[in-house]
N, C-alpha and C positions, 0 to 999 in steps of 0.2 A: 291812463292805462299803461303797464311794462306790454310794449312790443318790441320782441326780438327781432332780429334784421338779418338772418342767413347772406352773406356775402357783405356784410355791411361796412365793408374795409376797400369794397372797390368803388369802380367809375358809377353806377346808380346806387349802388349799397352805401353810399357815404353819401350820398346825396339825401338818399329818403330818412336817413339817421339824421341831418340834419333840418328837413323840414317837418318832421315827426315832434323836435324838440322844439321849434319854435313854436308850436302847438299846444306844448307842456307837458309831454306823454313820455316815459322814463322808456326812449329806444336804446336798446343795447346792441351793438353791432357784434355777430359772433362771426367769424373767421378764422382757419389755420392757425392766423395768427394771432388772436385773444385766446388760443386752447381750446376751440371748437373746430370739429373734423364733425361733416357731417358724414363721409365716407367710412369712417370706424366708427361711427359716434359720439367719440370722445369728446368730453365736455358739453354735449346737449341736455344731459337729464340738468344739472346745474345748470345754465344757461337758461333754458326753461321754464323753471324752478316759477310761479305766482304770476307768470304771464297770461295775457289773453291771447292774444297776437302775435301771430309770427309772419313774418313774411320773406319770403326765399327770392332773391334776386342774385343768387351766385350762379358762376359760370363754371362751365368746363375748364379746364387747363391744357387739355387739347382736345381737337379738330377730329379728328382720326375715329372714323365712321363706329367702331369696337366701342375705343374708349370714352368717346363722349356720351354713350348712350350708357356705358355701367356706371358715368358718374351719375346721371339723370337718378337711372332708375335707383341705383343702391342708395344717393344719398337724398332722397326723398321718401323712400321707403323708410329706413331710418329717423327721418325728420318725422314724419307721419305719424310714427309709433311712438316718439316722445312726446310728442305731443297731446296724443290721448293720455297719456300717463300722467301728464302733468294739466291737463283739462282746459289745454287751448280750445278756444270757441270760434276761432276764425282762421283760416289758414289763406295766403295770398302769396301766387305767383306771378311772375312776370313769363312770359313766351311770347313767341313770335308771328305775327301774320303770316298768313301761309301754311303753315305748319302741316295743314292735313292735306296739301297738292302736290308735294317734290319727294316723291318716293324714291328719286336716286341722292338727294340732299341728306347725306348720314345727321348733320346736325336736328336738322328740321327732323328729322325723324325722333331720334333721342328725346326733342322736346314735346312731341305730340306721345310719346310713351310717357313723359314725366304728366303728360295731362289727365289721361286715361290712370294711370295711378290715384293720382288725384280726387278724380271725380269718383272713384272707387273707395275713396278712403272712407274714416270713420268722421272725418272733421267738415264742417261748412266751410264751402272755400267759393274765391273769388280768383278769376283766373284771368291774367289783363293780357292781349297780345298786342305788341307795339308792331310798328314797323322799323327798318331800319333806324337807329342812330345817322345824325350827322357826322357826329366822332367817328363815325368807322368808316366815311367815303375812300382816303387816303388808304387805309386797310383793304376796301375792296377793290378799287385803283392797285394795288402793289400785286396783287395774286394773280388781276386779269392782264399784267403785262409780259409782252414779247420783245424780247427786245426795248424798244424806242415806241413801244404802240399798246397801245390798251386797248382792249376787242372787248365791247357790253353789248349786251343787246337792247336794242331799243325798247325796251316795254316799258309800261308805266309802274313811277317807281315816285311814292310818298314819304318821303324821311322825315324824322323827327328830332327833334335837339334832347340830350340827355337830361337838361334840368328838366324838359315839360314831363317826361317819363315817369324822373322820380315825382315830380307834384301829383300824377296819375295815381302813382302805388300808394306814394302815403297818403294824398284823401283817399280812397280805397280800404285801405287800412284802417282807418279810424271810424267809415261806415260800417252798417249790418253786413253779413255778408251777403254776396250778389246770389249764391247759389249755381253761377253759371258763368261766361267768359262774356268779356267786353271788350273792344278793341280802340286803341287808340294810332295816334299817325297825326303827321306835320300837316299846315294851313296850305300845301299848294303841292299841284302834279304836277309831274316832270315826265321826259323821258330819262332813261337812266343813262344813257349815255349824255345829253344836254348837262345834266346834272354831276357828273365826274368831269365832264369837259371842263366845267365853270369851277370847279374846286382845284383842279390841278393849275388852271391859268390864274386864279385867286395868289398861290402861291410860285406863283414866275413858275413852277414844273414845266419842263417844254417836251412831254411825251405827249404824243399824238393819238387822240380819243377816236377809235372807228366804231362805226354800230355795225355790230356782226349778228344776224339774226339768230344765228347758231353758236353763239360765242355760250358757255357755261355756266351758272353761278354756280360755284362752291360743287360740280358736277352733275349741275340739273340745266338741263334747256328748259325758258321760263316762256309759256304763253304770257299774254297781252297783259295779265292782272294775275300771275303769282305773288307780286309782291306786294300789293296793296288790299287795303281793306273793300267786302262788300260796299256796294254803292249807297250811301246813305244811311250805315250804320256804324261809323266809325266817332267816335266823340275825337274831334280836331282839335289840338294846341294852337297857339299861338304864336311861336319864334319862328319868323321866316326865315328861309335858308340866306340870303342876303345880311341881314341884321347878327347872325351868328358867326357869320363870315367875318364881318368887321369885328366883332367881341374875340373870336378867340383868334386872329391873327393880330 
């Protein structure tokens, strides 16, 4: 099959571009930077052009409650309508666990809008929501620090490694479509603060990890299980946080 890869130049977007091909399947990664804008459009009716498959794993470029939510919705709205045009049959997104509980979380908002578009649309889609990356502990480590002290709140928190992610989307991709969302997440719970502790002493960091009940994520105070999947419906990966540790240090 030509499946297109929305974002397919970044940290999952170049991933599933390459386990797509070891498959055999003609992925093409569209990005800013191959001449695909899905925010003007530019470059998607080409891009599109004899595909079945597309699958959107690009991100914001910022954070900022406004802007991350006009990239969702405009360049999905966009993708959506090229794709009928050009008679995609499957459309596949990546989002986030949580998404429908953190009504003061701008991002998580943006993405459960890019959902509801989605499921609105004219295409059969499959909609995967991960849990955190492990790639991004050190990113969330760097936002919840004061000083010399990092404040998370203790609640349970399932991360995931970004290769299990993309092997998620692109088998995903290459099935029927699911018609509905499925969620994925790492082989083992933490608390979230256990879990930045151990990543920052992994790398000699000598900031000091507090569990603040009231500490913020990204400006949502998290009950017990915002950030993890329903109990017993999450399909589990396999790279433990341990064994990733050692690989990418």
């Amino acid at each position: 099959m030509k499946i297109v890869v929305i974002g397919g130049t970044g940290l999952i977007g170049g991933k599933v571009v390459g386990r797509l091909r070891e498959r055999g399947h003609e992925a093409v990664p569209a990005a800013p930077g191959t001449g695909v804008n899905t925010l003007t459009g530019e470059g998607l009716d080409a891009a599109l052009a004899g595909a079945q498959v597309a699958v959107d794993v690009a991100n914001s470029p910022s954070f900022e409650a406004a802007a991350v939510r006009d990239f969702f919705t405009t360049s999905t709205r966009n993708l959506l309508a090229a794709e009928a045009k050009a008679g995609v049959t499957h459309h596949v997104a990546l989002s986030v666990v949580g998404v429908d509980d953190l009504p003061d979380n701008g991002y998580f908002q943006a993405k459960a809008a890019q959902e509801r578009l989605i499921k609105q649309g004219p295409i059969p889609y499959s909609i995967i929501r991960a849990t955190q990356f492990f790639e991004f502990v050190q990113g969330i480590a760097d936002t919840a620090t004061e000083g010399d002290t990092v404040r998370v709140p203790p609640v349970l928190f399932q991360p995931i490694a970004a290769d299990d992610v993309a092997e998620a989307v692109a088998g995903t991709a290459v099935e029927a479509s699911l018609k509905g969302t499925t969620e994925v997440a790492g082989p083992q719970l933490f608390r979230f603060d256990e879990l930045v502790s151990r990543a920052l002493r992994a790398r000699n960091d000598p900031r000091k990890v507090v569990a603040d009940p009231h500490a913020r994520y990204f400006g949502s105070e998290l009950s017990e299980r915002s950030l993890v999947p329903a109990e017993g419906h999450a399909r589990l990966a396999t790279t433990r946080f341990e064994d990733w540790l050692r690989t990418s240090a």
